[in-house]
N, C-alpha and C positions, 0 to 999 in steps of 0.2 A: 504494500500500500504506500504510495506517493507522496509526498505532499504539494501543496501549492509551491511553498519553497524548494524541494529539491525539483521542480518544474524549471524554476527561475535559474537553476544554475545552470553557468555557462559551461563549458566542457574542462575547462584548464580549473575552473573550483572545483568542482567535484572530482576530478581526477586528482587535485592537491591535496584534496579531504581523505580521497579515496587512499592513499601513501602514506597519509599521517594515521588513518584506523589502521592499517597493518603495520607501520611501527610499530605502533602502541600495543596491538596483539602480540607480535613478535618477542617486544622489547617483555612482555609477562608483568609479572606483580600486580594484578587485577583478579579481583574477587570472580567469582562466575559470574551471575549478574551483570558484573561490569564487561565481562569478556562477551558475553552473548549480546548487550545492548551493542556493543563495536560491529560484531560480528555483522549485527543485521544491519546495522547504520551502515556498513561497507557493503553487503548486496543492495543496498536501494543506490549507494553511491554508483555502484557499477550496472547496473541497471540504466541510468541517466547517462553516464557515457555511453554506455552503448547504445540510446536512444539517437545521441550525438551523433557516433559513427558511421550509425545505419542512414542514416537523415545526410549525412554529409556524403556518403556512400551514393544515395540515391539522387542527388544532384548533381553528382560528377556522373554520374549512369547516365542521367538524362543531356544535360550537357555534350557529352560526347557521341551520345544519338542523334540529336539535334546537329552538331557539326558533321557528321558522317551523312546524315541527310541531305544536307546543304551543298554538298561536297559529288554526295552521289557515289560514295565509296562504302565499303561495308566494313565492318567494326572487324580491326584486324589487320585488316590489307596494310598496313606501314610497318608492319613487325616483318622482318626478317628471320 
């Protein structure tokens, strides 16, 4: 579950957030509680990148069909 706030992050904060919850894992001396709150606060973290990547993913996709359109070549054809 989301929140409005990890909505609003950009990708370089929550990937920031996302490094700092697994130090903090890593680095230990955390109660359980405290380790399971990180724990999930780092899947929602990484959930929101990935929301990023697929999103950035699918504009560079689009983008490069739109040019290969344009162009009249087929997606590929410059790769040797």
């Amino acid at each position: 579950m989301s929140s409005k706030v990890d909505e609003a992050l950009g990708y370089e904060q929550a990937r920031d957030e996302l490094i700092e919850v697994v130090r903090r894992l890593e680095a230990g001396g955390t109660t359980l509680e405290e380790s399971l709150a990180l724990w999930e606060r780092g899947e929602e973290l990484a959930k929101v990148c990935r929301r990023w990547l697929e999103g950035a993913r699918a504009r560079l996709d689009a983008a490069l069909a739109e040019e290969s359109a344009q162009t009249g070549t087929g997606a590929g054809t410059e790769q040797e």
